[in-house]
Structures are given as structure tokens and as C-alpha cells.
N, C-alpha and C positions, 0 to 999 in steps of 0.2 A: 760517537755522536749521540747523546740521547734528546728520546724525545717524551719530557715531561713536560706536563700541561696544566698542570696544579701549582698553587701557591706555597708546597712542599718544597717545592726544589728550591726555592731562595732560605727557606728557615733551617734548610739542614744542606744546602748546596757545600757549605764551607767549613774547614776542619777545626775539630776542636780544638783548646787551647793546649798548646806546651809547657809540660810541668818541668822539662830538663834544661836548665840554662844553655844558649852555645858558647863554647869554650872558642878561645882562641885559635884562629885556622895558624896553618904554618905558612912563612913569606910568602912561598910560590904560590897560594891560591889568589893571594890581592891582584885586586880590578887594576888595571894597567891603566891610569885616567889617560883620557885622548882630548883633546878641545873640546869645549862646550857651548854648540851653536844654540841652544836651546835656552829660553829665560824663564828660569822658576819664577813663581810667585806664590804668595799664600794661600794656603786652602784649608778651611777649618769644614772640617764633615761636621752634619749632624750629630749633637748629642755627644759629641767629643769637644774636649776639652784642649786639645793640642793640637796646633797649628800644624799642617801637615807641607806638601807642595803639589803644586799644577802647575802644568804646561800645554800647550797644544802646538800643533806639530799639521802645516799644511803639506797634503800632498795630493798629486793625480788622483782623480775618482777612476781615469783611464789611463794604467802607464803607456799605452802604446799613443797618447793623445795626452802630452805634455805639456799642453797649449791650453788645453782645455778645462772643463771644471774639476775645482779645486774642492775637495772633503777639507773638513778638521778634524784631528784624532785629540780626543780627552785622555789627559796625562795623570794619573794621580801619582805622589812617590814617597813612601811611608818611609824617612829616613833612617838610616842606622844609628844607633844608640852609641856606635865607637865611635870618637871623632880620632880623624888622619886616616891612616890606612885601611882600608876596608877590602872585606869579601866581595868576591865576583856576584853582582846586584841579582835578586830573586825576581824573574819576571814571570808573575800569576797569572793565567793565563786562564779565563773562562769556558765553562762549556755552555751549554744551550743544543743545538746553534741559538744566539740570543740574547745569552745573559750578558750586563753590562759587569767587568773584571771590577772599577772601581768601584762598586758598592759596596767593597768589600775593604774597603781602606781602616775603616773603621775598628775591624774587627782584627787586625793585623797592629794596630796601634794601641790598642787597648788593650788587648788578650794575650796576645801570641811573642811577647817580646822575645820567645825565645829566636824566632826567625827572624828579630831584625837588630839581634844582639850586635853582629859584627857586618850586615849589610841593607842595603838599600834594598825595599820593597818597590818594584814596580809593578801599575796596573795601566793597562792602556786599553780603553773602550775599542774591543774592535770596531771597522767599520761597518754601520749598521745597530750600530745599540750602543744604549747609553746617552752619550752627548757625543757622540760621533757619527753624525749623521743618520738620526736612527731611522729607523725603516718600520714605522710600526703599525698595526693596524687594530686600534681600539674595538672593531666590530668582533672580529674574529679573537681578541686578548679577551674581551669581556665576556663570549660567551659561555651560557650553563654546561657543566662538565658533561649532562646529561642529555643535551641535544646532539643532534647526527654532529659529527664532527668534520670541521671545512663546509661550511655554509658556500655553496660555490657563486651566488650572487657577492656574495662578502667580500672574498676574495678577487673577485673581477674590482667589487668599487675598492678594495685596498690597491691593487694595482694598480688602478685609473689614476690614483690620489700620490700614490708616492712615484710615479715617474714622468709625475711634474715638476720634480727635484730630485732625478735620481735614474740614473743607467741600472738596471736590477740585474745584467749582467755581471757588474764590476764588483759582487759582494762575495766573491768566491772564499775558500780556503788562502791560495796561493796571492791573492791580493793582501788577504789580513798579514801572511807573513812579512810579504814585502814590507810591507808598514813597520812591522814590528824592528824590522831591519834599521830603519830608518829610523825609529825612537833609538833604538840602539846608539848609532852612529852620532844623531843629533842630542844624545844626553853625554855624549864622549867616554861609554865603556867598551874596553875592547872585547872581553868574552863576558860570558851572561850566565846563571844558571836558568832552567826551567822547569815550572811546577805545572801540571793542566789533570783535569777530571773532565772523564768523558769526551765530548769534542777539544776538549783543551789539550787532550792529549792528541787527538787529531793535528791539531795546529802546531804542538811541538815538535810531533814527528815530521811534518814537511818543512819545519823552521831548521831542525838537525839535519835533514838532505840537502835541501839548499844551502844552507850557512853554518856547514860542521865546524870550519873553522873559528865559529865566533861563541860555540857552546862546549862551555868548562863541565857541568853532568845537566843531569835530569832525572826527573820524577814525573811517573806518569801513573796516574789512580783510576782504575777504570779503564782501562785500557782498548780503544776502538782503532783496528787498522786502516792506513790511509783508503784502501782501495774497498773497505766493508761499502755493502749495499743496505744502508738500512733507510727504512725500518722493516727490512726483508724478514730477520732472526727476529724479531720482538714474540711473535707468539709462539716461536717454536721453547723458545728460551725462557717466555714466561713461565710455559707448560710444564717442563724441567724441573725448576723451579717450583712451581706448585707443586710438583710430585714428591720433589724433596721433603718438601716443608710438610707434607702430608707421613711420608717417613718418619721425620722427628719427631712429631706430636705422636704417634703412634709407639713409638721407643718411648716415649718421656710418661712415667707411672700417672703423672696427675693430667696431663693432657689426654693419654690415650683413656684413661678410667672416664674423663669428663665426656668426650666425644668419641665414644668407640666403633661410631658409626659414618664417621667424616670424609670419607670418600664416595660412600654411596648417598649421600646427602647431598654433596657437588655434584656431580650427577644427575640426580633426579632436579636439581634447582638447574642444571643446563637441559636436560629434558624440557623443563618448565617453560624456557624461555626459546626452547628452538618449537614448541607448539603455536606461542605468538606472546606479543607484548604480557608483561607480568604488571600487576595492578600492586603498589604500595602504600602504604599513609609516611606521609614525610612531616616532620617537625622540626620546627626550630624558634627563636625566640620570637618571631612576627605572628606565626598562624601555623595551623596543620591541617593537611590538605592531601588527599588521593591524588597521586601522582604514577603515571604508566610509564614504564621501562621499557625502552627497547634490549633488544640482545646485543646488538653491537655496541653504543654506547656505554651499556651496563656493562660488559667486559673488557672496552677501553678501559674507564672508569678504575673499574678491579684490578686492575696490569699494575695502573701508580702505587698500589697498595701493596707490591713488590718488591719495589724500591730501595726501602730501608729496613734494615732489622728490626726493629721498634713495632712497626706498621705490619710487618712478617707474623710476627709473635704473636697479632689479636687476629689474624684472620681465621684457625679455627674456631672462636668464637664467633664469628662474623656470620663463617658459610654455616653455622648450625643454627645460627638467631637465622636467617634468613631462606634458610630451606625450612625454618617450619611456618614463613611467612609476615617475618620481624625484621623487615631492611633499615631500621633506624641508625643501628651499631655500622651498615655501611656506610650508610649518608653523614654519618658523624665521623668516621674515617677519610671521607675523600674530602671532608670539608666541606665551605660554604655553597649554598646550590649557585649562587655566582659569584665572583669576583675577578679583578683583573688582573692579568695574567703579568709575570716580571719579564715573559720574553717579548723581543721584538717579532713578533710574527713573521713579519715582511722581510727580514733577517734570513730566518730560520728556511726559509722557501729561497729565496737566493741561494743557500748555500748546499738545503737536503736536495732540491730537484737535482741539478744537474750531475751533483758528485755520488748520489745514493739512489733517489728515489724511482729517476727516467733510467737507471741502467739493470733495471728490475726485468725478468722476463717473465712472460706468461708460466712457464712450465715451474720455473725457478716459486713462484705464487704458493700454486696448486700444492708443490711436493717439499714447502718449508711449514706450510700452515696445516695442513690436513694434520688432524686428528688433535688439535689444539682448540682451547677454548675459545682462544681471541679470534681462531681463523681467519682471514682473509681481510676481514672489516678495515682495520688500521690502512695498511696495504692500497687496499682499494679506495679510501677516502684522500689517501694522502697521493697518490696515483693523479686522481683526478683532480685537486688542487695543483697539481703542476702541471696538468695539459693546462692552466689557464695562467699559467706564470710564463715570462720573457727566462727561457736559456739560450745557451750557445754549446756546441759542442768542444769538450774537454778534450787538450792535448796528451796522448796518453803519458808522460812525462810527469804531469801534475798528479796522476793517479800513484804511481811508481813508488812500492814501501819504501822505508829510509833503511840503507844499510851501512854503519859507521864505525867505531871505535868508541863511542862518547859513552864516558860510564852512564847508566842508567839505572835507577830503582826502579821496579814497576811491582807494583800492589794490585794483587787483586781477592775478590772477597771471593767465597766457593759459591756464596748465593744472589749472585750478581747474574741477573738475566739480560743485563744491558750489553754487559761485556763481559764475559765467559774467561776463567779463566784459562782456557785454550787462546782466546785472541790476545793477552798477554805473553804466554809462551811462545806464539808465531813473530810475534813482533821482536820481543828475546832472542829469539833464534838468528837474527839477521845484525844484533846488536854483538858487539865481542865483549866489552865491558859489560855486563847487562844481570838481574840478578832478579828473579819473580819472588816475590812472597805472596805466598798462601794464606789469607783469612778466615778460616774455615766459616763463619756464620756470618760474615758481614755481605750485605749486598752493594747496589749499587754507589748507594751517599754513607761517607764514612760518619755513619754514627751507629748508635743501639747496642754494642757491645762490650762486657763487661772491660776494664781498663781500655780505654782507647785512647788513653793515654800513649801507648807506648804506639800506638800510630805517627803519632808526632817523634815521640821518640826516635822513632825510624829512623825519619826524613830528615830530622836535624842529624842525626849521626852520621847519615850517608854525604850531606853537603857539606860539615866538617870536613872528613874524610877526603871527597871529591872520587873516590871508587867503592864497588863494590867489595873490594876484596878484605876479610876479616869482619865482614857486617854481621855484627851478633843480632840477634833475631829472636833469640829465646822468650820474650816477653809476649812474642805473637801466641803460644804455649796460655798463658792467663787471658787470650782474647775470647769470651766465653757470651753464650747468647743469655740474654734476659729470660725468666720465666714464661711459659705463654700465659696469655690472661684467659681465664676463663670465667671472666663473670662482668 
């Protein structure tokens, strides 16, 4: 499940393009067509060129209230390039909690043909974002990255506003499956494969317990377990993470010669900032202006800058321009001082309070955060946004990791603070087809790394295939980090 809150996460949320054509699967993998109660129609995305397809697909907002109101799911479905028999259909499957799956039609059509050489792309707006009933909340999307974070008046008036069309119980994990069941059934494929990053892997893994029998493999990037409590790990795991990152620059001749003093410069700039608010001049193309930082904000803020490899590689330049009292090269990293955010807010709180956030405990607080930069801040702001949101108590059932046979790929990066490469191996562990690959320098959003190409490569090789077994891997070998910047 992550939780990014930058304009980051849409420009790099999605995997680079595939350079290796897919090859022809063997008979047994073809999609077994079933009737099709579903009516495609046309859908031309922005800035493309080719007609794609839509559907939408009514269902219960409350399956246990059948009667009741009715959501619509947005369908988009990037066809295969084989006409007649086809591969078991790719269903892409968003993280967030938030992001809407079809915004991403585009980039699946234009770029990526190797994934939709021999199958059908599917994207379906879970409920709650997108054009599926979204759940959003402009006050709290639009806010400065560098204000306290969870305005908690915001939050009460989003909540006033969206359940005047809208049960904010019914946006769980185990409801988006259901759904997804149902696109299933109602486009007439019998088995499906699945692709998800982050919470999308969330959503795969409870789609494979509930409905093993209708998934042919999976790929899962980023890898978060059903029952993880976050954003509990975020700052134990940023911290991690920045230690590493601090390691490598220290190894690397021209990073460590450039900053040889880059751990006690962090330091003394969290010294800075635990004495009281730190005073900065900020710029950008309107005006420049002294602007005061808080500490919690300022180390949310720092966490996104974790994220990706890319963003990894300039932060020792960052914390040195900024420990001698030059936070521009920050402010120019996390981006613009506001803009609007691509998640659905009102989404993201339906789905962290009840499944992550309210099963946090005090002790659990104190002894994952202590001695981390981010400490507590995240935790506690997100804490208090859900005592003002509608839950319901979880059957423990819905919590219950997936344990199956269904082959699966799972990738993870070694410098991914989101999800650790340990939360891929536990999940592994309960899978019998199941196969972890190592990135050594990729974090959380697959980009920044030298050939990443062969990331794709991967994953087409493995859904060819349909198991792990004989998955050559070698190319992970030239997955190599970018220079850091130092200037």
C-alpha cells in the first residue's frame, strides 16, 4: 500500500516500455472465451491515436444490500494485437490507494506492445477513483506538500461532502476484488493473469485467495502484505534506506571525495530542525520568498524523495546544499510548492484506516519510529485523520495472506523503503510456484536504473512461460544505479 502524495507517483507510477516482442504462447495458455454480457464501445484516450475500448459494469455499492445503490466501474481494455485466439487477458491493477488503473491505457497502447502482443489489456477504475465513483477530496489533493499534513477540518468537510453519494464503508480492499470478479465474468474470460505495484499488489493477493481458481500467474512489483499495518514501517524503512544510500555515496570515489562529510551534515540539519522551525528562501518562476519549515512536514516531504532511484542519487547533494543552509535543490526535488494530487483522497482513507492505519498500537508507534528521521509525524497525522473518517470493523478473514499454487513473479528493489524486500519473501514463502527477484538499487517506482529494460523483459518472459521455473534472470546482473549528481 503506499503512500505517496506527490505528483511523482503518476509520472513514474508505470513501467517502462518493452523492447522484447512476446512470442507466441503455447494452446494451453489461451483465454477459454465465456459469453459476453458486457457492451464494448469506443474509447479514444487523449493524445492517442487508436481507438481503444469501454465499458462500464454496474454493481452493489453494498453487496450485502442488493437492492440498494448501485456504483459504476470504468472499463478501459487496450486490445491484443493477435486477432482469434488469445492469451489469458492482463488485468493492471493500480496502487495508491487512489490511483485510477485507466490512466494508464494510453501508455499500454502506444509503448508497451510487447504486453499486448498476444493479449488483452485490462484496466478497471477501482471503486473510488477514477470514473468509478470517485471519492475525492480537492481541499486535502490540493494541498502544499509543506503544510502540516491531514488538515483535520478538510477532512471532516471531505467527508460531509462525499457521503451524500457515498457509504465510505464500502470502499474496502475485498469490495474492489469483488468487482474485479465481476468485470471478469461480465467480459467472458475464464482465467486472467495479474499485474499490481504497491497496493495493487495488495489487491492481487486477496483476488488469488478468494478467486485462485480464475488466476492463470501473477506479477507483483513492490510487494505489500495483505495484513501489513501501514504506514506503521514508513520511517523505520525510510531510515534503512537512507543509511544505505549514505553507504553507497561513501563507497563511490566521486560521491564520497565530493561529500565526505554527509552523515554528519544530516545530523546536524535534523539537530537544526528538532531546536524549532528552520527559515528558508524558496524560488520559483512567480517570486522568492522566506519560507519556515517545519520538521515533520519537511521529513514527510524528504521520505518521497526515496521513492525512485533517479531522486535516491541527488539526495547527497541535497542534504549538503541544505545543511549549509541552501534548500532550493530540495524544493526543486519534491516539486511544485502546490499542486493537485492524482489520488483520490477519500479513496485512500476508506481503504488505509480500516485495513492499516486504526490497527496501529501505541507500543507498536513508539518502537517502529524511534530513532528515525521521519519519527512518529506520518503515523500520528494519519492516525488522526481516520478517527474522523466512517469505518467498520474487519472480518478477520479479509485480513488472511493468500496461500495458493499460482505461479507468481514478485520483484523487488533492495532500496525500496515501501516494501522491503523481506515483505516479498514472506509473501513467497506461502506461494509454492513463487520466485523473488532481487534489484539491487531499484527502489520503490521501477525506474532510474541502468537497462530497465530487462524489467520488462522479466515479466513478459514469465507470462509467456505462465511459471517460474527456468526464468532466466541474468540481465538483472546489468541493472546498475545512475551516477549520484553532485552539482
Amino acid at each position: 500500500m503506499i503512500s505517496i502524495r506527490t505528483p511523482l507517483a503518476t509520472a513514474t507510477f508505470f513501467l517502462l516500455a518493452a523492447t522484447t516482442p512476446a512470442q507466441d504462447a503455447p494452446p494451453e495458455q489461451h483465454s477459454v472465451p465465456r459469453p459476453r454480457t458486457l457492451k464494448l464501445t469506443d474509447y479514444i484516450a487523449e493524445g492517442l491515436a487508436e481507438t481503444l475500448l469501454t465499458a462500464t459494469l454496474e454493481v452493489p455499492e453494498n453487496r450485502e444490500q442488493p437492492d440498494g445503490r448501485k456504483i459504476s466501474l470504468h472499463i478501459v481494455i487496450v486490445p491484443a494485437l493477435t486477432k482469434g485466439a488469445k492469451d489469458a487477458p492482463l488485468f493492471d491493477i493500480a496502487g495508491g490507494p487512489g490511483l485510477a488503473a485507466t490512466s494508464n491505457a494510453d501508455w499500454y497502447a502506444a509503448d508497451s506492445t510487447g504486453y499486448r502482443a498476444t493479449r488483452d489489456i485490462v484496466l478497471v477504475d477501482q471503486r473510488g477513483t477514477g470514473l468509478s465513483n470517485p471519492l475525492r477530496c480537492p481541499e486535502l489533493e490540493a494541498a502544499r506538500k509543506l503544510d502540516t499534513m491531514y488538515d483535520l477540518d478538510a477532512v471532516r468537510r471531505c467527508r460531509a461532502e462525499l457521503e451524500k453519494n457515498a457509504d465510505l464503508t464500502q470502499y474496502g480492499t475485498l469490495a474492489a476484488v469483488r468487482d474485479l470478479d465481476d468485470v471478469r465474468k461480465a467480459l467472458g474470460y475464464e482465467k486472467i493473469d495479474l499485474m499490481g505495484l504497491s497496493y495493487g499488489t495488495t489487491v492481487a493477493q486477496a483476488y488469488m485467495r478468494e478467486y485462485p481458481q480464475n488466476v492463470r500467474c501473477a506479477v507483483l512489483m513492490g510487494t505489500v502484505p495483505i495484513d501489513e499495518k501501514l504506514p506503521l514501517h514508513h520511517a523505520r524503512g525510510g531510515e534503512e534506506v537512507l543509511q544505505k544510500l549514505f553507504d553507497d555515496c561513501d563507497r563511490d570515489p566521486t560521491c564520497g571525495n565530493k561529500f565526505p562529510s554527509l552523515r554528519s551534515e544530516w545530523n546536524d540539519l535534523m539537530n537544526e530542525f528538532e531546536a524549532g522551525p528552520v527559515k528558508a528562501i524558496y524560488s520559483d518562476s512567480v517570486d522568492t520568498r522566506l519560507v519556515t519549515l517545519e520538521r515533520g512536514p519537511f521529513c514527510e516531504a524528504f521520505r518521497t524523495l526515496l521513492l525512485t532511484t533517479s531522486l535516491q542519487r541527488r539526495i547527497p547533494f541535497i542534504v549538503h546544499r541544505a545543511a549549509s543552509g541552501d534548500f532550493q535543490p530540495f524544493f526543486d526535488a519534491v516539486g511544485p510548492d502546490s499542486s493537485s494530487s492524482p489520488f483520490a483522497e477519500g479513496m485512500y482513507l476508506c481503504v488505509t484506516c480500516p485495513e492499516g492505519t486504526q490497527r496501529i498500537t501505541s507500543d507498536e508507534i513508539a518502537s517502529e519510529t524511534a530513532g528515525t528521521f521521519l519519527g512518529r509525524y506520518r503515523v500520528d497525522r494519519q492516525i488522526a485523520a481516520c478517527n474522523e473518517w466512517p469505518t467498520v470493523a474487519l472480518a478477520d478473514e479479509s485480513m488472511q495472506p493468500v496461500t495458493a499454487s499460482i505461479p507468481t513473479l514478485l520483484l523487488a528493489g533492495a532500496m525500496d523503503y515501501v516494501a522491503p524486500v523481506s515483505w516479498a519473501q514472506e509473501v513467497s514463502s506461502r506461494l509454492s510456484d513463487s520466485r523473488v527477484v532481487v534489484i539491487d538499487y531499484l527502489g520503490h517506482l521501477p525506474e532510474g536504473v541502468v537497462n530497465m529494460e530487462c524489467f520488462d523483459e522479466l515479466i513478459l518472459q514469465f507470462l509467456r512461460a505462465g511459471t517460474t521455473v527456468g526464468l532466466d534472470v541474468s540481465c538483472v546482473e546489468t541493472m546498475l544505479p545512475p551516477s549520484f549528481e553532485s552539482e
